[in-house]
C-alpha positions in Angstrom: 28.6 68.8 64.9 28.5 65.8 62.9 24.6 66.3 62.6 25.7 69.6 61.2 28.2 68.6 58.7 25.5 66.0 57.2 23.0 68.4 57.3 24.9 70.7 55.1 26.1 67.8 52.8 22.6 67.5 52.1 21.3 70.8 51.6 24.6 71.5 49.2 23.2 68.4 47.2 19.9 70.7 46.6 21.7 74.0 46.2 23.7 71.8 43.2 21.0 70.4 41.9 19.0 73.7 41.6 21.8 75.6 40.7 22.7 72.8 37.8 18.7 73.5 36.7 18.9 77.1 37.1 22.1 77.3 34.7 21.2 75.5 32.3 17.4 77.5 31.9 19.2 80.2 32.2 21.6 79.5 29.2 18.1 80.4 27.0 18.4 84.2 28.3 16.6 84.6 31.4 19.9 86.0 33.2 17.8 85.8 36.4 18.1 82.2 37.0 21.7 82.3 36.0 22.4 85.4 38.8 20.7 82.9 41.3 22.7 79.9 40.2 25.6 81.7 40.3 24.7 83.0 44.1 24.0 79.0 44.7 27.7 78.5 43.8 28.6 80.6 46.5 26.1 79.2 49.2 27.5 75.9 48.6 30.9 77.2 49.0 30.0 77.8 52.5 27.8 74.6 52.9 30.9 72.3 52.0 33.2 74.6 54.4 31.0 73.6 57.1 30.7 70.3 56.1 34.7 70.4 56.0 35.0 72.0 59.4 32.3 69.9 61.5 34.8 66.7 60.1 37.8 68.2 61.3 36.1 69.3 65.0 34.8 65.8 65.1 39.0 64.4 64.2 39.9 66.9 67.1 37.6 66.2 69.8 38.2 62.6 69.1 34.4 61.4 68.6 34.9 58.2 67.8 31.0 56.9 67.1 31.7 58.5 63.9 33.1 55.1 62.2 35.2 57.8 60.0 37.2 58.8 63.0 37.0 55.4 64.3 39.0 54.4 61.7 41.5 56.8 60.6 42.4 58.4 64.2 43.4 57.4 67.6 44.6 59.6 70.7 47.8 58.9 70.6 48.0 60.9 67.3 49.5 64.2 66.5 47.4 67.8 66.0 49.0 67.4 62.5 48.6 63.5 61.8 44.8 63.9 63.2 44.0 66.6 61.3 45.9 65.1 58.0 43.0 62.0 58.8 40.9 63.6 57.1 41.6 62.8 53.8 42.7 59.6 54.4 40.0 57.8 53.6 37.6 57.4 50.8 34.8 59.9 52.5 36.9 62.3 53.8 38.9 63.0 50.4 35.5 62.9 48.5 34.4 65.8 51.2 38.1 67.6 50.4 37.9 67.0 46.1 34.1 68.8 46.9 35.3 71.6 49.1 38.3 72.5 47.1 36.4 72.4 43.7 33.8 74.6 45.5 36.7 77.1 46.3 37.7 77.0 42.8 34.4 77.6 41.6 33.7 80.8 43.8 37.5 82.3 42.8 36.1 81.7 39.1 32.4 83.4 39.8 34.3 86.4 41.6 36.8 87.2 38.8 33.7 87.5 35.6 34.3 85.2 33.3 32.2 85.9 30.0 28.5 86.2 30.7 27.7 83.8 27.3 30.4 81.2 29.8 28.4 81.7 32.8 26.0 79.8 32.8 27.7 76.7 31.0 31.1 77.0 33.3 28.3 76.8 36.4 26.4 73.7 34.7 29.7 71.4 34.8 30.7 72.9 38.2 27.8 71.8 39.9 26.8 68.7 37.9 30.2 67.5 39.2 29.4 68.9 42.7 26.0 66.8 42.3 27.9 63.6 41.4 30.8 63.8 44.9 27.7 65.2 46.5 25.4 62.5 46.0 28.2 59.8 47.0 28.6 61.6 50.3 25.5 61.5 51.1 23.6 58.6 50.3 26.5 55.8 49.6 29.4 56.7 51.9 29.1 59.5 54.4 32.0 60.7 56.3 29.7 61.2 58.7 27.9 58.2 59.9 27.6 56.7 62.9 28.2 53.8 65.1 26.2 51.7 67.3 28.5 51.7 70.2 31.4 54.5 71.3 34.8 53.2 71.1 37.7 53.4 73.7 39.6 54.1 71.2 40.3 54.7 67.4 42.1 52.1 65.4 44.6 55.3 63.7 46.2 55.6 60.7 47.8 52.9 58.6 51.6 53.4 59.9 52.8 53.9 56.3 50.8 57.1 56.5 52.3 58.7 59.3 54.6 60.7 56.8 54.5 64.3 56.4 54.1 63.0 52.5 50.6 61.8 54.1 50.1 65.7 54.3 51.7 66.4 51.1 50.6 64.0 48.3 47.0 63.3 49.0 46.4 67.1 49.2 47.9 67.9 46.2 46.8 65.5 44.0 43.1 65.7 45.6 43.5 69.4 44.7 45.1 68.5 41.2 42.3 66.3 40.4 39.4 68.6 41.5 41.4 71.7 39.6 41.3 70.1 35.8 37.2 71.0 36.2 37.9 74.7 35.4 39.7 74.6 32.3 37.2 71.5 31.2 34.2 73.7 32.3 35.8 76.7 30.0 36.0 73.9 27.2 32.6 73.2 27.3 31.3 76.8 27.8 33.3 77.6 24.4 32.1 74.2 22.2 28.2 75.6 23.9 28.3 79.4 22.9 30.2 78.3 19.6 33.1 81.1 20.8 36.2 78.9 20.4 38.7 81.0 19.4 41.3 82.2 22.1 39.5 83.5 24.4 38.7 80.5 26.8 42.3 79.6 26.5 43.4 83.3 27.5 40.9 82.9 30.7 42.0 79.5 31.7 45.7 80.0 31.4 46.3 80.2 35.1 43.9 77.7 36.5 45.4 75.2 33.6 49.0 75.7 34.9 48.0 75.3 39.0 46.2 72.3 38.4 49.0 70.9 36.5 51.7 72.0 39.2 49.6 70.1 41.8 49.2 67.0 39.7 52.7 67.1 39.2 53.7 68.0 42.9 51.4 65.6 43.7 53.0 63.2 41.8 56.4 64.1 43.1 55.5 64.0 47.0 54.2 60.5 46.5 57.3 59.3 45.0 59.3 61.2 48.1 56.8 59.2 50.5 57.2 56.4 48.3 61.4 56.2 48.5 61.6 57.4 52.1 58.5 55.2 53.8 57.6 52.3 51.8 61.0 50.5 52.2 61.8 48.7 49.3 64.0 51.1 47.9 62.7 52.7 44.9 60.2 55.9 44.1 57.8 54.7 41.0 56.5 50.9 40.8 54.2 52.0 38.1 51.3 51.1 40.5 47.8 51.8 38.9 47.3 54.6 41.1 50.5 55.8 40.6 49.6 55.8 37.3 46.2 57.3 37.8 48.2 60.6 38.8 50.9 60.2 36.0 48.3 60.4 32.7 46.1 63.5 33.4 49.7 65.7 33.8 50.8 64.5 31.0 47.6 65.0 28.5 47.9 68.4 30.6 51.6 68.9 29.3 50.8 68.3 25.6 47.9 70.6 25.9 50.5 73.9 27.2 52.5 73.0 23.9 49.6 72.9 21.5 47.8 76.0 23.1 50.8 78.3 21.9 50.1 76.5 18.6 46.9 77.9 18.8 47.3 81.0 20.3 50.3 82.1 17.4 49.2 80.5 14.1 45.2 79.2 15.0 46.2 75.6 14.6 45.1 72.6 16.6 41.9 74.1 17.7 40.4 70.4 17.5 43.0 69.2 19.3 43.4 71.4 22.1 39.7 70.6 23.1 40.4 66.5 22.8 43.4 67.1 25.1 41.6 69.3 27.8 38.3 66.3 27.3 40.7 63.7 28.1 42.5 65.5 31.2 39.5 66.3 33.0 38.2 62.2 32.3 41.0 61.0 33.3 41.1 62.8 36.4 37.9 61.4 37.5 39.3 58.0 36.5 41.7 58.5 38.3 39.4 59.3 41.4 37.3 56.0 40.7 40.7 54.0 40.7 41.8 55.1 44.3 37.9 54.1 45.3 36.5 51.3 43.1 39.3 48.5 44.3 38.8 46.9 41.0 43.0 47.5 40.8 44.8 46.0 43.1 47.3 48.7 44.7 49.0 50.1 47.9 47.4 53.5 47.0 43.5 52.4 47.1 40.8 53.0 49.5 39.6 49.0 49.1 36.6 48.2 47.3 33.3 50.0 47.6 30.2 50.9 45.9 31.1 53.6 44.2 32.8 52.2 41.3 29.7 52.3 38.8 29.3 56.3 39.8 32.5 57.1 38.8 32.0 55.6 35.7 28.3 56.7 34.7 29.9 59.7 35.6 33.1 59.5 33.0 30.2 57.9 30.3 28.0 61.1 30.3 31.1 63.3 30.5 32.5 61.8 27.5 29.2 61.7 26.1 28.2 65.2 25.9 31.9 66.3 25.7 32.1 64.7 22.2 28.5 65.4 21.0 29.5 69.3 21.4 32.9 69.0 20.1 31.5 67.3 16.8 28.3 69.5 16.5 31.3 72.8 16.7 34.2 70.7 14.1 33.3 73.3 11.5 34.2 76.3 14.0 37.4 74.6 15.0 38.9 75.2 11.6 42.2 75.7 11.5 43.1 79.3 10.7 46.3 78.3 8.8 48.4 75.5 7.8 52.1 73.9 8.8 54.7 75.3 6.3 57.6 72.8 7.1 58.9 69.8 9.0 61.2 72.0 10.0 59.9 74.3 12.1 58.9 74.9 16.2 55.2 73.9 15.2 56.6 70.2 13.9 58.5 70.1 17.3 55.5 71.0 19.4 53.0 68.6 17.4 55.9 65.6 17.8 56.2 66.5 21.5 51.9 66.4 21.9 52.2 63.1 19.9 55.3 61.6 22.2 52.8 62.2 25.5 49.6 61.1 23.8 51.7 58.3 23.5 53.1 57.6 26.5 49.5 58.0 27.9 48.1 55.7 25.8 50.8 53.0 26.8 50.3 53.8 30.3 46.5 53.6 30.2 47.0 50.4 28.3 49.3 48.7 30.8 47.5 50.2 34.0 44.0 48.1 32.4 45.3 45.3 30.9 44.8 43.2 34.3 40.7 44.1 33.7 40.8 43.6 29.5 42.8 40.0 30.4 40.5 39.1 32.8 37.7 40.1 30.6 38.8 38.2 27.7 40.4 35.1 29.0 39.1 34.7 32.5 42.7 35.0 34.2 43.7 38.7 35.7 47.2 38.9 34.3 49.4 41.9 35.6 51.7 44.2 34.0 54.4 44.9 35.7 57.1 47.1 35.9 59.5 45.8 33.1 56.7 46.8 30.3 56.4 49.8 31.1 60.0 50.9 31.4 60.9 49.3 28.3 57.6 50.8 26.3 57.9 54.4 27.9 62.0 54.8 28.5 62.6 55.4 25.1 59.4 57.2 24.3 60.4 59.8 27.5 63.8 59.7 26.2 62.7 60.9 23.1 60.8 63.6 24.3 64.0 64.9 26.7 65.3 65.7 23.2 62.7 67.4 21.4 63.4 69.5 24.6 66.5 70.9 23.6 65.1 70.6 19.7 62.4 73.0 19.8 63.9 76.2 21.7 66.3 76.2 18.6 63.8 75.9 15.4 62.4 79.1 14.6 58.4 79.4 14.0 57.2 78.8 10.1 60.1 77.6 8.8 63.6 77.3 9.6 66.8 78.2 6.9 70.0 75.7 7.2 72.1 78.8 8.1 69.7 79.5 11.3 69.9 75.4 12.0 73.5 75.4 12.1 74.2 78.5 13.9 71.5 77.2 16.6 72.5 73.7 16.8 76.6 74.4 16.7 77.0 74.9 20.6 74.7 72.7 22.2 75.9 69.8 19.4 79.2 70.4 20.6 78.5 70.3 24.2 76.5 66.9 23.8 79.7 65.6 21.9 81.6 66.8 24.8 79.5 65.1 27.5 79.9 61.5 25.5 83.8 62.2 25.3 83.6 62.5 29.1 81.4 59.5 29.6 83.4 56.9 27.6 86.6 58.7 29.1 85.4 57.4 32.5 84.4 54.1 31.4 80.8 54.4 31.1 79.7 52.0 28.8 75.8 51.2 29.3 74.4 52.4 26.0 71.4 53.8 27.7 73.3 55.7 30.1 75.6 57.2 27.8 72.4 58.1 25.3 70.6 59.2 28.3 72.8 61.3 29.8 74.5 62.5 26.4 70.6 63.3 25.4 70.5 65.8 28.6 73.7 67.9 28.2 72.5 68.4 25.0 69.0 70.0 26.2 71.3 71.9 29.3 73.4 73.6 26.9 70.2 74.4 24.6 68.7 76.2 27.3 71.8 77.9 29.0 72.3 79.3 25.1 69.0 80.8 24.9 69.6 82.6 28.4 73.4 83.6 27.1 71.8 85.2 24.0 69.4 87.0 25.7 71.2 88.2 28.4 74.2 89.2 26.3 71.8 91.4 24.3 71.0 93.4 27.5 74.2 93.7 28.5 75.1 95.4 25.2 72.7 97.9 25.6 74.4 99.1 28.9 72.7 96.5 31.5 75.2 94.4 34.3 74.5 91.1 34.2 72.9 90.2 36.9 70.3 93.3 36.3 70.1 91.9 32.6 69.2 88.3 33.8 66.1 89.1 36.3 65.2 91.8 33.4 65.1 89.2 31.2 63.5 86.7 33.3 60.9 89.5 34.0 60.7 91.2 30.5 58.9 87.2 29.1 58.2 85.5 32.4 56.2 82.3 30.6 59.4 81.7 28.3 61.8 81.8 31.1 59.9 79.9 33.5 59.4 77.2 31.1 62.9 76.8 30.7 63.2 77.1 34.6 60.7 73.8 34.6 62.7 72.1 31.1 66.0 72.7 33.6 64.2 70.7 36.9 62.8 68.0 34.3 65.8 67.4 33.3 67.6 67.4 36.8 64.8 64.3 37.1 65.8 62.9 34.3 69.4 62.1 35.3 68.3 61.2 38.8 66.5 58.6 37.0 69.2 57.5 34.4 71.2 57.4 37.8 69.3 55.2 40.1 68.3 53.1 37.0 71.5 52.1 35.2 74.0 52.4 38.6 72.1 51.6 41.4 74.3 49.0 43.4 73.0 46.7 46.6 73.8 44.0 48.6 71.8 41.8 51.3 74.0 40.5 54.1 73.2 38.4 57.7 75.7 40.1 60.1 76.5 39.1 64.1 77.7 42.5 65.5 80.9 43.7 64.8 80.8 42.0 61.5 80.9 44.3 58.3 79.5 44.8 54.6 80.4 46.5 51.7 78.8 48.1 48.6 80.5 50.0 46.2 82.2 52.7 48.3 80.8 52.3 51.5 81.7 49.2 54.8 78.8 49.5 57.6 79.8 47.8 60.3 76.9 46.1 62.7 77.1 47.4 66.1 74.3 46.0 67.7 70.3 45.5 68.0 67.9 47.8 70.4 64.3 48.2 70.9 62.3 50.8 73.1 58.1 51.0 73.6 56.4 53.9 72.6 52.6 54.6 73.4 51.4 52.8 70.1 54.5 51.1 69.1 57.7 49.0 69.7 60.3 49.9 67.6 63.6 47.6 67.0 66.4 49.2 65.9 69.9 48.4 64.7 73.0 50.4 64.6 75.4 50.8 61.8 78.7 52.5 61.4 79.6 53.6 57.9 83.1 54.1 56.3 83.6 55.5 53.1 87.6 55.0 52.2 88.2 53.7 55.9 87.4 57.3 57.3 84.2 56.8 59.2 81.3 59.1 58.2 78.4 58.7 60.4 76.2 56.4 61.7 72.6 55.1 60.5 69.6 53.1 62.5 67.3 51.4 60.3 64.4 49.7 62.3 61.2 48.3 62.4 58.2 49.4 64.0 55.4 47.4 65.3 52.1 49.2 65.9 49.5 48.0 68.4 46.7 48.4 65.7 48.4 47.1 63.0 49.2 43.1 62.5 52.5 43.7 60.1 56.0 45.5 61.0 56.8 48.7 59.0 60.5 49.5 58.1 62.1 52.5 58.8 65.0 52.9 56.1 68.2 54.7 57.2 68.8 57.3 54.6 72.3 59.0 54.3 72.3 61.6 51.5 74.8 63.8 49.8 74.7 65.0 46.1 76.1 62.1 44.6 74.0 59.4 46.1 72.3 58.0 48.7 73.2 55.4 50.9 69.9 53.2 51.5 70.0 50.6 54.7 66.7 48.5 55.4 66.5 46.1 58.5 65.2 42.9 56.8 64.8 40.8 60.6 67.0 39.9 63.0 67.2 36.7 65.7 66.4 37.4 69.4 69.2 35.3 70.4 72.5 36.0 69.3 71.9 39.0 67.9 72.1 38.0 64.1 70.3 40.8 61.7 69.5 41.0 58.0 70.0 44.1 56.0 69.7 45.0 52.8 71.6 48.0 51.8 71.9 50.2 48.8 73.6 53.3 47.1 71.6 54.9 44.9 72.9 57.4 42.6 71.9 60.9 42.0 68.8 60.6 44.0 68.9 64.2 45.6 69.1 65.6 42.2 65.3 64.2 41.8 64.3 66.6 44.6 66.6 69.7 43.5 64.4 68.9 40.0 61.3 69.0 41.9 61.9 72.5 43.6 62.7 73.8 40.1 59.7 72.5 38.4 57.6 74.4 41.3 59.8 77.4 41.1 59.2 77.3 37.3 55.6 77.3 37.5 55.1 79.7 40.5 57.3 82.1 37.9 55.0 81.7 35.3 51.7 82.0 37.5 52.6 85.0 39.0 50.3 88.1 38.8 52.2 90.5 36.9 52.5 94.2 38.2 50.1 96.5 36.0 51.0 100.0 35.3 49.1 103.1 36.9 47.8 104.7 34.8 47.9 108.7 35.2 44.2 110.3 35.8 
């Protein structure tokens, strides 16, 4: 099988190749050539599945010559952690990014876009399919093998036997590979010279799944982050981390500026930059995880295919912004901003606010290389910079939030600003009275959390009104809401994604202005406390398992001197692996978390260290995170179209 899957690596290489070729002749009008290309996209579709399936037999039947397997899987593994292998490596998640993109290629071919896109969207398909293509099979096959068979595999890294493992590599492999359609779109439009609407209309839905699986992407590695890394936090503002922050949030600004476009034919330049930069910035995110010039927890180590990725981003950017300057006289704006005042401002503000925090994010993520570069020393940015650059910046943002649902388009009068503003003012002012009332005094947790009431009663006024006005017309209310809801499904789901953003927000504020903890060497029966909560140390235990020994400790928890449960934190020591992994003892409810880490312990006396935090508002991240997906699954959804009579 392995044979096989090489085999068809290869001959997908020449199906891209010729189908790149084939495209672009065909672009001149022989429709011929583009026909074949276009059946090439669909043979390599099957080449790549294959490829995909002859890696996952060879993860199943354990065939460890392939040095792949080797390293990634062992037998003691389970079906599900085996399987999930097969991305976690640097040629296995190249072989996913070039099967999933294949996938997306094929749904595109199947629904028509415009023949004069054709053969343009094909070209940057399968030029990008050359690129992973190429890697795979002449720098770093997933498929090569060893000299010898091992016993054995050596398994995953123990910090990847999550089920995030299973969530955040696929969907930010998938969120990557995804921001090629819309950029392909963007480049079939700057060709063909048709850059009006239309390529924005076709790429609507394929913009917003990508973005949902950047952002879920994002979200399950800060889940896997908090729950398996052990050091108590979510976002470390690690270069890879990063990596999958910036292309979601060009992505963002792009939806906001598109209805720009779509309503008053404004920012046509603009939307192309921001769709340009998402798709470049995917790939550089891809070279990050794989070129080890970073250092971080989230990279594959250094390899050779570093200068690919970036020849690759060069000729991207290259011919991106030799089309979009050979079209600037198309991309005209078709009117003109009539006031400050006015949802347009808002949206352009809220573009620039992202730009921004991008920028700064970029900035901070290379400034290690630029140091290095420019005085020889590789110094590192850490955390502090880019809390204290981007806080403000996102906090800024939260408000134009609440701003810009309650400016009308054009321009907006003073009696429309007050009548608009009066409620959600009010419930702002309301929140701050409650804050200081209960001795809150942390300016940026007052501002913060002040900043989102504010946007919560903006949006639960724009559902009031609207459902109020159904009501009137002889509609229950609960019939009036899912009308509503239904009636403008991309307005509503926005809000439904504004609402879980939000929900993140103050899970942030939370953890970051609140967040209490305490270290503390206990003999058993000895106690600690922090804030609320006395764990009591009852003792130390430690069992074998077929790849591990875990050591465990047991904790009794009181919260008011009533006891409420018990948690284990432990440490896990894997035969494969030289250094312990921690296994954090989470106890949740909707206020906060309790957070307990085994730091070590003595074999004789029984002596352990802990470290143990409460965390506030944490599960409100999650609630946010279902929202955002609900949201977003709202606004994807195919709408029902009506028969229409013969």
């Amino acid at each position: 099988m392995a044979e096989l899957g090489y085999l068809s690596l290869a001959l997908g290489l020449g199906v891209a190749l010729y189908a790149l070729l084939a495209s672009l002749l065909g672009a001149r009008g022989r429709g011929e050539l583009v026909a074949s290309a276009r059946n090439s996209a669909f043979a390599l579709l099957g080449l790549t599945t294959l490829a995909s399936v002859a890696l996952a037999y060879a993860f199943l039947s354990n065939d460890f010559n392939l040095e792949y397997v080797a390293s990634y899987s062992s037998r003691d593994m389970s079906t599900l952690y085996t399987l999930t292998a097969f991305w976690a490596g640097n040629e296995g998640s190249l072989l996913f990014w070039s099967w999933f993109l294949a996938l997306m290629g094929a749904i595109v071919l199947w629904q028509k876009p415009p023949r004069a896109f054709l053969p343009y969207i094909l070209a940057v398909v399968m030029g990008t399919q050359v690129v992973f293509l190429l890697m795979m099979v002449f720098v770093t096959s997933p498929f090569d093998r060893l000299p010898y068979t091992p016993p054995d595999g050596r398994g995953l890294n123990p910090l990847l036997e999550n089920m995030g493992m299973f969530f955040h590599p696929l969907t930010q492999l998938t969120g990557y590979a995804g921001t090629t359609i819309p950029f392909a779109f963007a480049i079939a439009a700057l060709a063909t010279g048709q850059v009006g609407d239309e390529w924005l209309r076709r790429t609507r839905h394929y913009t917003l799944i990508s973005w949902l699986l950047l952002g879920l992407g994002n979200l399950f590695g800060m889940q896997w982050a908090y729950v398996e890394l052990g050091w108590g936090g979510y976002w470390a503002w690690d270069p890879v981390e990063n990596a999958g922050l910036m292309p979601w949030l060009v992505m963002t600004a792009f939806f906001h500026s598109a209805m720009i476009q779509k309503r008053r034919g404004m920012l046509k330049v603009w939307n192309m930059v921001l769709i340009i930069a998402t798709f470049n910035l995917s790939i550089f995110g891809t070279f990050l995880t794989r070129s080890g010039v970073l250092s971080s927890v989230h990279s594959f180590g250094v390899s050779a295919l570093g200068p690919l990725f970036l020849g690759f981003i060069f000729l991207s950017l290259f011919i991106s912004l030799v089309l979009l300057y050979r079209r600037l006289p198309d991309l005209k704006s078709e009117d003109e901003l009539d006031s400050l005042v006015s949802r347009e401002s808002t949206f352009l503000i809220n573009n620039l606010i992202l730009v921004a925090v991008t920028f700064t994010t970029l900035l901070g993520t290379l400034f290690p290389l630029l140091s290095e570069a420019v005085r020889g020393v590789k110094i590192t940015v850490g955390p502090p910079f880019f809390n204290q650059v981007n806080g403000p910046i996102f906090l800024l943002f939260l408000l134009l939030m609440g701003i810009c649902p309650l400016i009308g388009w054009r321009r907006a009068t003073p009696r429309n600003l007050l009548r608009n503003f009066l409620i959600p003012f009010l419930a702002g002012m309301g929140a701050l009275a409650a804050l200081l009332i209960f001795g809150v005094r942390a300016w940026y947790a007052i501002l913060g959390f002040t900043v989102c009431a504010f946007v919560l009663a903006t949006i639960f006024l724009e559902w009031s009104r609207g459902v109020r006005a159904r009501h009137h017309k002889g509609e229950n209310y609960l019939v009036a809401f899912i009308r509503l809801i239904a009636g403008n499904r991309p307005r509503y789901a926005g809000y439904i994604v504004h609402i879980g953003i939000i929900l993140i927000a103050l899970a942030v504020l939370g953890e970051a202005v609140y967040k209490q903890e305490q270290e503390a060497s206990l003999n058993p029966g000895e106690s600690v406390s922090v804030g609320a909560y006395t764990l009591r140390y009852e003792g130390m235990s430690s069992y074998p398992t077929q790849s591990k020994e875990v050591v465990s400790a047991s904790l009794s928890v009181y919260n008011g001197g009533e006891m409420v449960g018990v948690v284990a934190p432990a440490k896990t020591f894997h035969v494969n692996y030289e250094n312990p992994v921690s296994e954090v003892a989470i106890k949740s409810n909707l206020m906060e978390d309790l957070y307990v880490i085994l730091m070590g312990w003595e074999e004789v006396g029984g002596v352990a260290a802990f470290k143990v935090m409460v965390n506030p508002l944490m599960t409100w991240m999650w609630i946010g995170g279902v929202l955002f997906l609900a949201g977003t699954l709202l606004a994807v959804w195919p709408e029902r179209r009506p028969v229409r009579a013969s």
